[in-house]
C-alpha positions in Angstrom: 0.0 0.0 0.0 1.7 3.3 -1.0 1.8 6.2 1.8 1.4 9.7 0.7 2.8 12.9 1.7 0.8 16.2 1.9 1.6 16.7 -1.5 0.3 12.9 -2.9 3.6 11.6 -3.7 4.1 8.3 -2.6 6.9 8.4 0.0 7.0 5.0 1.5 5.5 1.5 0.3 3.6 -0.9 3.5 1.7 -4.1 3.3 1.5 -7.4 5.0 2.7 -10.9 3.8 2.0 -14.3 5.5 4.5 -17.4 5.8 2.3 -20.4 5.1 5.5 -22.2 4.5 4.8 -24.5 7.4 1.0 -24.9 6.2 1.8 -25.7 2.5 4.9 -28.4 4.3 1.8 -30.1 5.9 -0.6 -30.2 2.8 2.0 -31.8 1.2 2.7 -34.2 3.8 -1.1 -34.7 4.4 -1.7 -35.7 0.7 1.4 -37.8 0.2 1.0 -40.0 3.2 -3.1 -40.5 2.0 -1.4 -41.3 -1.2 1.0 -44.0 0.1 -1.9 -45.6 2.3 -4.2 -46.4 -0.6 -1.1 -47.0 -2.9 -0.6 -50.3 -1.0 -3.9 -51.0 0.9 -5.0 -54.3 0.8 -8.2 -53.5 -1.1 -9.4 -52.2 -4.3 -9.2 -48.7 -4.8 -10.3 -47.0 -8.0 -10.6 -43.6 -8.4 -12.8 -41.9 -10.9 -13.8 -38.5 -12.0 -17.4 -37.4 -12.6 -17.6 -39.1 -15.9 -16.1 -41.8 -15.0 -12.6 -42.0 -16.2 -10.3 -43.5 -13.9 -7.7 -41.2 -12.5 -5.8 -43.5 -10.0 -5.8 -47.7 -9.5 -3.5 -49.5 -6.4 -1.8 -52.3 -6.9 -4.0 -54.8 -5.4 -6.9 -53.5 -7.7 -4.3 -53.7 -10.6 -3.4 -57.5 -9.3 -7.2 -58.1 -8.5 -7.7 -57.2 -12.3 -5.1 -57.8 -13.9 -4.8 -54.9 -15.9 -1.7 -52.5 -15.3 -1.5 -49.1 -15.1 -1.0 -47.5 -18.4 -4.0 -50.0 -19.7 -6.3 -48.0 -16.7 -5.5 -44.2 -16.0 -7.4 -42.3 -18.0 -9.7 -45.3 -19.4 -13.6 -44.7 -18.9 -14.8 -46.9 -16.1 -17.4 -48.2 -18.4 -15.6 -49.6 -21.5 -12.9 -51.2 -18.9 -14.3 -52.4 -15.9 -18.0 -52.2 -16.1 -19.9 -55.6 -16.3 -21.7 -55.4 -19.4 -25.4 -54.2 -18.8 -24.3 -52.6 -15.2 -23.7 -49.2 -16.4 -26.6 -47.0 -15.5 -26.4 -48.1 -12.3 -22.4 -47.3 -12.2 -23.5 -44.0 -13.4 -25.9 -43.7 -10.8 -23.6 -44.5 -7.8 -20.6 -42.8 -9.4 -23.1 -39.7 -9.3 -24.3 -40.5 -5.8 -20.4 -40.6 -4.6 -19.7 -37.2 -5.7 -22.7 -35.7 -4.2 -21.4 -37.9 -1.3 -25.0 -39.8 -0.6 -24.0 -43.4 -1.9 -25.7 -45.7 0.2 -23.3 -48.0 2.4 -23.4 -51.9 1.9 -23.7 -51.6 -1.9 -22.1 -53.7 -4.2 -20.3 -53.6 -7.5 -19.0 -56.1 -9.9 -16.1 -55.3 -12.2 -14.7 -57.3 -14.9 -11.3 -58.1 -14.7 -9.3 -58.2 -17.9 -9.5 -62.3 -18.5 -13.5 -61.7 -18.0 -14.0 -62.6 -14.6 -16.5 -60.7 -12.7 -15.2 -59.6 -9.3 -17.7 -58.6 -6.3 -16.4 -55.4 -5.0 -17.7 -52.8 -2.0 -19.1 -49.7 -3.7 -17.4 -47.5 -1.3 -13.9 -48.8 -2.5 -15.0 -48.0 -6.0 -16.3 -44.8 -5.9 -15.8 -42.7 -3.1 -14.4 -38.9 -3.9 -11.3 -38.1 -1.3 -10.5 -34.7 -1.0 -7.6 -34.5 1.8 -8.9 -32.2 5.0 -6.8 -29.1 5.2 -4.7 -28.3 8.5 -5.5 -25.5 10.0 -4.4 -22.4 9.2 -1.0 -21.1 11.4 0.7 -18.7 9.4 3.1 -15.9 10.8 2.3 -12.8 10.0 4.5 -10.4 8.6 4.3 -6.6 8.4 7.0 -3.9 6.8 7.4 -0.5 5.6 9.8 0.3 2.4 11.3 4.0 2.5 12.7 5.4 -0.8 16.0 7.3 -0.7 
């Protein structure tokens, strides 16, 4: 913010800055460590957008499936993994999951790349994560520039 003298030239320049050094550390350690748990969970996990492309697989859901990777991300749900004739309700739950009202106990067979269907918790499949934030502790700074 500039300061002004009595004549409106700017004379000095103030403002205030936060340090959310420490805050940003912990989001990042926050996300990685959600990261590594459902990396190597011992369950399916399978995460999808809104439309139902698949953003993220585990390795037990890559094992389970026996698909890898690069055949997954970015692969519609539907055409890969869907059980032929299951996809409106797919749709529906998918839906459901991102409004976050899916229904607990449900159940969701996926087709695993040799054909075989596989029984599967909807919650595994279909669940939108969004990591909590820490709270806010940021030290604020204050300081005054004075031209020559």
């Amino acid at each position: 913010m500039p300061l002004l003298d009595s004549a409106g030239s700017i004379y000095a320049v103030c403002g205030i800055s936060a340090d959310i050094t420490e805050q940003k550390r912990a989001e990042h350690l926050l996300l990685n460590y959600a990261e590594d748990v459902a990396g190597t969970a011992p369950l399916a996990v399978v995460g999808v957008d809104a439309l139902g492309r698949i953003h993220r697989v585990n390795r037990f859901a890559l094992g389970l499936t026996g698909y890898t990777e690069e055949e997954v991300k970015g692969k519609g749900w539907f055409g890969l993994l869907a059980v032929p004739g299951d996809e409106e309700r797919l749709l529906l739950l998918i839906a459901e999951a991102f409004q976050g009202s899916m229904q607990q106990g449900m159940q969701v067979d996926i087709r695993a790349k040799d054909g075989r269907r596989i029984a599967m918790p909807a919650p595994a499949f279909a669940a939108p994560w969004t990591p909590p934030k820490p709270r806010e502790r940021a030290a604020v700074n204050t300081f005054c520039w004075r031209g020559a």
